[in-house]
C-alpha positions in Angstrom: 0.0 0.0 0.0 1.1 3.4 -1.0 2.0 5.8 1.6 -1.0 8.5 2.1 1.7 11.2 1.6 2.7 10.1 -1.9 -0.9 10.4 -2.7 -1.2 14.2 -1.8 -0.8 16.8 -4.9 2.1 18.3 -4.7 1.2 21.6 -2.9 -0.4 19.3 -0.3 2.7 17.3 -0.1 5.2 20.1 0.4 2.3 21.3 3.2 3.0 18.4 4.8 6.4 18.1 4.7 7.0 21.7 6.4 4.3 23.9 7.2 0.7 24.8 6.1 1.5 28.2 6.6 3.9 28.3 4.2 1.4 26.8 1.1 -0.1 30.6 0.2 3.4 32.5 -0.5 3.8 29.7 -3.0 0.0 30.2 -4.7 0.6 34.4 -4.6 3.1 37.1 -3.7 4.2 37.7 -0.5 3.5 41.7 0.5 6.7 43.8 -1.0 8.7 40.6 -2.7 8.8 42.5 -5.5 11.1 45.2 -3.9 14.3 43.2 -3.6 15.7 46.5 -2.2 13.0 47.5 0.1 12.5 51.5 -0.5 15.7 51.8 -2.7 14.2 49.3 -5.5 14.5 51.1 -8.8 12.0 50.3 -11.6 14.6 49.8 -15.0 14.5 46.9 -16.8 17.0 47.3 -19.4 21.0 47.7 -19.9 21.2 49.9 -17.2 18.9 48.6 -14.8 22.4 48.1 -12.6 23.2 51.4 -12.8 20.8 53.5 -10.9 21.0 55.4 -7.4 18.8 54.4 -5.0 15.2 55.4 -5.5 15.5 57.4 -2.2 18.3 59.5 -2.5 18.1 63.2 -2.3 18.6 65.1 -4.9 21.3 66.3 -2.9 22.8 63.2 -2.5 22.6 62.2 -5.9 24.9 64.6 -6.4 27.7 63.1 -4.7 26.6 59.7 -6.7 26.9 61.0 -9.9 30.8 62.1 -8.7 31.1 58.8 -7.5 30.3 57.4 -10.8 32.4 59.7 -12.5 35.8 58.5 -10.9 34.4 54.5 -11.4 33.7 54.8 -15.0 36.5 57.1 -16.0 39.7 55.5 -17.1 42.8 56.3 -15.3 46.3 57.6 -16.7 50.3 56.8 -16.3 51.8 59.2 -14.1 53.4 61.5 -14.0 50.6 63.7 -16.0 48.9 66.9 -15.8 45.3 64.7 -15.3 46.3 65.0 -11.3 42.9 64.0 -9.9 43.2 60.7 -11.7 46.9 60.3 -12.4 49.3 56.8 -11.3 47.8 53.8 -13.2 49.6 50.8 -12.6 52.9 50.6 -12.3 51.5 47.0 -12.5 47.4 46.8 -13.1 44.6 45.0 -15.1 42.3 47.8 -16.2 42.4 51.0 -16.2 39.0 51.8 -14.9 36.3 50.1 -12.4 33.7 50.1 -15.2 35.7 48.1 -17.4 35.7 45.1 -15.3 32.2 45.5 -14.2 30.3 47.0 -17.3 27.3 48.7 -16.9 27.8 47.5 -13.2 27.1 44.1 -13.8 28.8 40.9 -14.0 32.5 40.4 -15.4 33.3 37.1 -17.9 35.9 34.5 -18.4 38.6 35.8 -21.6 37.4 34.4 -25.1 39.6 32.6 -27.0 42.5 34.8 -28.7 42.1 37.5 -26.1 44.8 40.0 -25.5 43.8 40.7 -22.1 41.1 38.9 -19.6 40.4 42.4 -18.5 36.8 41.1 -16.5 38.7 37.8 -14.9 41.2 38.0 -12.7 43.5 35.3 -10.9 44.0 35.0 -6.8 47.6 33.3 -6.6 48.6 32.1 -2.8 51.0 29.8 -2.0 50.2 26.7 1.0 50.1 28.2 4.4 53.4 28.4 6.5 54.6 29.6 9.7 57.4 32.3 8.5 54.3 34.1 6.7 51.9 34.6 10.0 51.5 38.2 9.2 50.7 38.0 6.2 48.2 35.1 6.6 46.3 37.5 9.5 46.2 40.7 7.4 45.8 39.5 3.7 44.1 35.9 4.3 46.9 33.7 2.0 50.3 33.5 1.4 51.7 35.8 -1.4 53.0 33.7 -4.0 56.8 35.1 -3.5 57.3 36.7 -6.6 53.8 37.5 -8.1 52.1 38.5 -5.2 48.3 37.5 -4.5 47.0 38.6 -7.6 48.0 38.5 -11.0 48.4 41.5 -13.5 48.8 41.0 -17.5 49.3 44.9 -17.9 51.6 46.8 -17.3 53.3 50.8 -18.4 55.8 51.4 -21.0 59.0 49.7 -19.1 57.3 47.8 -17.0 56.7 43.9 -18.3 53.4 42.1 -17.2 53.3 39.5 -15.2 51.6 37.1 -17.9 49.0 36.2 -19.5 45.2 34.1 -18.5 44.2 31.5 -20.4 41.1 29.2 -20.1 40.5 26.0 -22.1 37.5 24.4 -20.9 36.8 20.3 -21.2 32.9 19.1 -20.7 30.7 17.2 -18.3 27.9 15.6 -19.1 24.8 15.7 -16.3 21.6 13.9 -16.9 18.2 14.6 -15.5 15.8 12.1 -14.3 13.8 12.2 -17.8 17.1 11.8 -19.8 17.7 15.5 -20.8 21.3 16.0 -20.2 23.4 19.2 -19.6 26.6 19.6 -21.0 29.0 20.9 -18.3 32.5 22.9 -18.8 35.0 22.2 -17.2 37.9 25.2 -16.9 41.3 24.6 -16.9 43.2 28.3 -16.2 46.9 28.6 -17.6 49.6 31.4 -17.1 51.6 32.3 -19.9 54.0 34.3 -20.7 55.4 34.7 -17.6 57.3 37.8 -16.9 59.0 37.2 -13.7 60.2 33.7 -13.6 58.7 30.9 -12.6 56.1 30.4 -10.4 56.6 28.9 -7.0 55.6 25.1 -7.8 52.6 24.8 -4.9 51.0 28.1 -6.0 47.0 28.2 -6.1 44.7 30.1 -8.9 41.7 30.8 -8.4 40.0 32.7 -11.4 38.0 35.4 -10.3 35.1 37.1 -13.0 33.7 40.6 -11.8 30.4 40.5 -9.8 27.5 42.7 -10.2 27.4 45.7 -8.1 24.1 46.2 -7.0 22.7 46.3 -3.2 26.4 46.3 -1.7 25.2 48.5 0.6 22.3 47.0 2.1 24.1 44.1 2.0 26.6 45.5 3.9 23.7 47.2 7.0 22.6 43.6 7.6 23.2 43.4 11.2 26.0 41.1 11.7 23.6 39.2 14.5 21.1 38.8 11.9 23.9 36.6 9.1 25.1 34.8 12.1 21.5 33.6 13.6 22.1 31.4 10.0 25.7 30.0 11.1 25.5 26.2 11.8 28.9 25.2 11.7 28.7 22.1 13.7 25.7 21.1 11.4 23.4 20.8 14.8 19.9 21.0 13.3 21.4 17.5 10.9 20.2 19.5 7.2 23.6 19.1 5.7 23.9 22.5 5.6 27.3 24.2 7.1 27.2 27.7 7.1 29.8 29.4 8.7 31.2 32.7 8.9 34.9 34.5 7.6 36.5 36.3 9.6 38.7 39.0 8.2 41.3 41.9 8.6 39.8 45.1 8.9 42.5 47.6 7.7 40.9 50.6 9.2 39.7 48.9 12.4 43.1 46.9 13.0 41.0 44.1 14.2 39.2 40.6 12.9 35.6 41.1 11.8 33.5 39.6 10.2 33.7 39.0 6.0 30.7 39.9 3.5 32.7 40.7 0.2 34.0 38.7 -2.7 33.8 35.5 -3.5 34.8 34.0 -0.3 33.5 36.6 2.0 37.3 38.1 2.3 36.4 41.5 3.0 34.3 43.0 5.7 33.3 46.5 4.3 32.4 48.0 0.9 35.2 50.8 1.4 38.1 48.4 2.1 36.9 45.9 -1.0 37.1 49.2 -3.2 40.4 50.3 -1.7 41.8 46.2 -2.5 40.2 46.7 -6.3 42.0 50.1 -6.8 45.2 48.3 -5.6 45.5 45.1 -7.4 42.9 45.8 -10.2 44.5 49.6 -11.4 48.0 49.8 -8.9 46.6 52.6 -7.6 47.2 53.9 -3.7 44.9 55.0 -1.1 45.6 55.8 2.4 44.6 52.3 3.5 46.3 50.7 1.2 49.3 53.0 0.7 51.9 50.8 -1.1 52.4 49.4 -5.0 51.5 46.2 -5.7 55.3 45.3 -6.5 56.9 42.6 -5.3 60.9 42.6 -4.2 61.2 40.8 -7.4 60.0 43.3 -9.8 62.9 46.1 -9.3 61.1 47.9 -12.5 57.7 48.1 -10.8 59.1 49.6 -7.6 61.0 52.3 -9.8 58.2 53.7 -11.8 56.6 57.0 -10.9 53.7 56.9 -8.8 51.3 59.8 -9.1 51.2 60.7 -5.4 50.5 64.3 -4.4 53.0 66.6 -3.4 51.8 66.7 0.5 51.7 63.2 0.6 48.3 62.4 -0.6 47.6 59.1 -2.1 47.1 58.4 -5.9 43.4 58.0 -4.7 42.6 60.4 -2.6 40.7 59.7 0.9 37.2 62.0 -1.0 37.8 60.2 -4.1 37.8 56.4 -2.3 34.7 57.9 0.1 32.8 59.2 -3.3 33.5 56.1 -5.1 32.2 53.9 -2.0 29.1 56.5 -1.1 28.3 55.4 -5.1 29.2 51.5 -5.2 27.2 51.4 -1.8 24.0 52.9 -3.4 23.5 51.1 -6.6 20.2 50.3 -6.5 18.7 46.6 -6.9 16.2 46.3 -9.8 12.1 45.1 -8.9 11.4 41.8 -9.7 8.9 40.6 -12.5 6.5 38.9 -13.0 6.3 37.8 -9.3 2.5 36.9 -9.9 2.8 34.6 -12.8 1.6 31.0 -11.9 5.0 29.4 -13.7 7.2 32.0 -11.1 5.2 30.8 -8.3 5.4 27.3 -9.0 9.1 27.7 -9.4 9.6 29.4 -5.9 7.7 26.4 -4.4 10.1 24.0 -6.3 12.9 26.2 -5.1 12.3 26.0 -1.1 11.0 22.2 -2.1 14.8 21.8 -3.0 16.2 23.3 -0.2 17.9 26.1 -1.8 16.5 28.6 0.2 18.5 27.0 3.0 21.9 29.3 1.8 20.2 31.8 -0.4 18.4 33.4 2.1 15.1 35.4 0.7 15.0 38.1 3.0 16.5 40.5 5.5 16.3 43.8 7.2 19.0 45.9 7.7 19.6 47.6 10.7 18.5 51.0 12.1 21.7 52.8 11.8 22.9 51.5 8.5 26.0 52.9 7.0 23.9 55.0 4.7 20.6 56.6 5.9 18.6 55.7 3.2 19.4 52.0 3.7 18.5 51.6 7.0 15.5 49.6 8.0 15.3 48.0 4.6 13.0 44.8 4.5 15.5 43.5 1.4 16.0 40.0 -0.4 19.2 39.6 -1.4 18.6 35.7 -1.6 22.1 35.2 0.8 22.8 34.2 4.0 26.7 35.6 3.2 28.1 32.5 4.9 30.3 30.0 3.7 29.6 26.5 2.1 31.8 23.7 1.3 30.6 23.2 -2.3 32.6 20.2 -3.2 35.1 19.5 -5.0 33.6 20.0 -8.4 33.8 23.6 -7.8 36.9 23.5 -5.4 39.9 26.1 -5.9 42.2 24.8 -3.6 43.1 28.1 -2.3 42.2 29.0 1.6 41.4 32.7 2.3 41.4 33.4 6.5 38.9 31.0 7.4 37.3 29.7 4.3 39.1 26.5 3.0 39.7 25.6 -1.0 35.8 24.3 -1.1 34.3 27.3 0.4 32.4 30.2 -1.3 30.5 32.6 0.1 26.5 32.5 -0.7 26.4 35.1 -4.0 23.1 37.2 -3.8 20.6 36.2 -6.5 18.6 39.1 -6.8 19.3 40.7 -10.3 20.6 37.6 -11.8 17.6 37.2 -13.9 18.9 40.7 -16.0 22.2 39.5 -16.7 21.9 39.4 -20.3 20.6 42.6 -20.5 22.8 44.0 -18.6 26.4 42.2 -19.7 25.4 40.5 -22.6 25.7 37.3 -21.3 24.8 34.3 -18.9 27.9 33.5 -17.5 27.4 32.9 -13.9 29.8 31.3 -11.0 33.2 32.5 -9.3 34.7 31.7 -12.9 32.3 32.0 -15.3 32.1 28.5 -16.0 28.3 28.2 -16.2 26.5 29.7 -19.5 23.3 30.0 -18.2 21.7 29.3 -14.2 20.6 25.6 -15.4 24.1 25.2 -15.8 24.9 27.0 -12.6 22.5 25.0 -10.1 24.1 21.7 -11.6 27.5 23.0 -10.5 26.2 23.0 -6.8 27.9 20.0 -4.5 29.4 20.0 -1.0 26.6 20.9 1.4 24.4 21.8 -1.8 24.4 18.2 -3.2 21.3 17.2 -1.9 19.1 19.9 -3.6 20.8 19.8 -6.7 20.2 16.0 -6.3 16.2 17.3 -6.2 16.9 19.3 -9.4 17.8 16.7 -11.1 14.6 14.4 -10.4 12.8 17.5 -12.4 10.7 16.9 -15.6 11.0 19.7 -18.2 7.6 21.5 -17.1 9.9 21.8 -13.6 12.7 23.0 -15.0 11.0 25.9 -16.7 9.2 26.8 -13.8 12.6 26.9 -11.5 14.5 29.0 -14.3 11.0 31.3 -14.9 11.4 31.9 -10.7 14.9 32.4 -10.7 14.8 34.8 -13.8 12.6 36.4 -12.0 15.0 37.6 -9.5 
């Protein structure tokens, strides 16, 4: 005899199996879902639906945005020149402006085949963990590899050489559903060429690194750090499968360990201090938190070139330039959802939480009273993120630890926007490396602690599938 749960519909059965009062925000919207960024939700749709100030700035204060944007989309120049205010590119760098990584705001993308430059993709280099570098392990997560430093640069100015090329070749993995449609997977496999230092150290780590979208940093940033750790289950008590931990990181300005929120393995704890790391590595340009060249004791040319550094001492980027740029990468607005009515988008959010992924990409939050920016304070938000760790497995491993989170960990990425990717970049490719070419492709990447629901995915007919992807590009 069957069991009387296999004979409920499918509402009834997920009913069952957690709560009737969770069966009506899967038959209807929930009150505001549509506002992923509570109040500071902005309404465009299009190519530069990522590039909007929050709907509730002053005019006032969209002032100091649109100055903001002007220093991240505006290229910077070799010094010494007579361009002061954005004067000391490099001496080593990858781009010469924050836009060019992260177009339109959005998402960066792995180097096509032939390409001078990977430009949106960077690689994290680190070397195995060992005693004589305990300082450097505490303030910068890693180990340095010795002569390249922790992040590599295929640009350079005239007399300087870059440090090599990326390439990525890619070989595939086939996945098959319950039903027999199968996914073809990619596989990438990064390579350093050109090198124009030496050798590497033979142990070194890469860890390719594409550009993520900008949007909601801020509000990400006023959750209250009670509220992300309330999700932390290190120890796995509750027996889901599901780890969450948080990183705990260096906090340049604070001179303390804090908790992480930023990039791709929660290795930085505020949006100022990930902008100040980016105008380092990204451009080789100096702020007053970060106030030395990327050079290494190896590259005697780097260290020699001239730095655009003021006069009195001020930094290449100048303490109101970094606190314009931040005020603006803080307060790009998250873009409404659609369609958050339509039966298909309802029936994928049920299939969603039916999978468990709502487990690490936590729907909603509200930021706290006295949030880094006014106008984001008190936000009921949903960033889809708990901004904890997960061991993902090793199909998405990079081997490369970063303070607490190991070679399998990444943090959570926020979902909300992903659903305007193409119309904002151009393209689908999603993940730390840009590896998946469309979200399908992105869920099947999931392992670790995340193997069981993408386990569930895969029992999913084709009616499913199209509902998941309708809810997720949705988002």
């Amino acid at each position: 005899m069957s069991s009387p749960l296999l004979r409920l519909s499918p509402l009834l059965l997920l009913c069952a199996l957690t709560a009737c009062d969770d069966a009506p925000r899967f038959t209807q919207a929930e009150p505001g879902e549509a506002l992923s960024g509570g109040a500071t939700t902005v309404q465009r749709q299009d190519r530069q639906a990522f590039s909007l100030p929050s709907a509730n700035l002053t005019p006032e204060r969209r002032l100091d945005f649109s100055v903001g944007n002007s220093f991240f989309r505006s290229p910077w120049v070799i010094a010494p020149s007579t361009t002061t205010a954005r004067d000391g590119l490099g001496p080593l760098f990858n781009t010469n402006a924050c836009q060019n990584c992260h177009v339109r705001d959005g998402r960066g993308h792995p180097p096509e085949p032939g390409a001078r430059n990977a430009v949106s993709m960077l690689v994290r280099l680190s070397i195995p963990d060992q005693p004589a570098y305990l300082r450097e392990i505490e303030r910068l997560g890693v180990v340095p590899e010795p002569t390249y430093g922790t992040q590599l640069q295929d640009m350079a100015v005239p007399g300087v050489a870059p440090e090599g090329k990326v390439r990525v070749d890619y070989s595939a993995e086939p996945v098959s559903f319950a039903d027999g449609y199968t996914v073809e997977l990619r596989r990438p496999h990064v390579r350093i060429t050109q090198l124009g230092y030496g050798p590497m150290h033979p142990d070194t780590r890469l860890s390719a690194r594409v550009a993520p979208p900008m949007i909601g940093l801020g509000l990400l940033e006023a959750i209250p750090e009670a509220a992300i750790l309330a999700n932390a289950d290190p120890e796995d008590r509750d027996g889901d499968g599901i780890r969450g931990r948080p990183n705990r990181v260096w906090d340049q300005a604070r001179q303390e360990t804090v908790l992480g929120r930023f990039g791709w393995k929660a290795g930085q704890p505020s949006v100022n201090q990930q902008n100040a790391h980016a105008f380092a590595g990204d451009m080789g340009l100096t702020t007053t938190l970060l106030p030395h060249d990327d050079c290494t004791p190896a590259q005697v040319d780097c260290q020699r070139a001239p730095n655009g550094n003021g006069a009195d001492g001020e930094q290449e980027v100048s303490d109101n330039i970094l606190r314009l740029v931040t005020f603006y990468t803080r307060n790009l607005a998250v873009p409404a959802r659609r369609d958050v009515d339509a039966p298909q988008v309802l029936a994928g959010k049920r299939l969603f939480h039916e999978a468990g992924c709502q487990a690490c990409h936590t729907p909603t939050f509200t930021t706290a009273a006295d949030g880094v920016e006014p106008e984001l304070a008190n936000q009921v938000i949903h960033p889809y993120s708990d901004l904890l760790l997960h061991d993902m497995g090793p199909g998405l491993a990079d081997g490369r630890s970063e303070f607490e989170a190991s070679g399998q960990h990444w943090r959570t990425p926020p979902l909300w926007g992903v659903g305007l990717t193409q119309a904002v970049s151009g393209h689908t490719q999603l993940l730390h490396d840009g590896r998946a070419r469309n979200l399908l492709e992105a869920v099947l990447w999931h392992g670790g602690e995340a193997q069981a629901a993408r386990d569930h995915v895969l029992t999913f007919d084709a009616e499913q599938r199209a509902a998941l992807l309708a809810f997720l590009n949705s988002l």
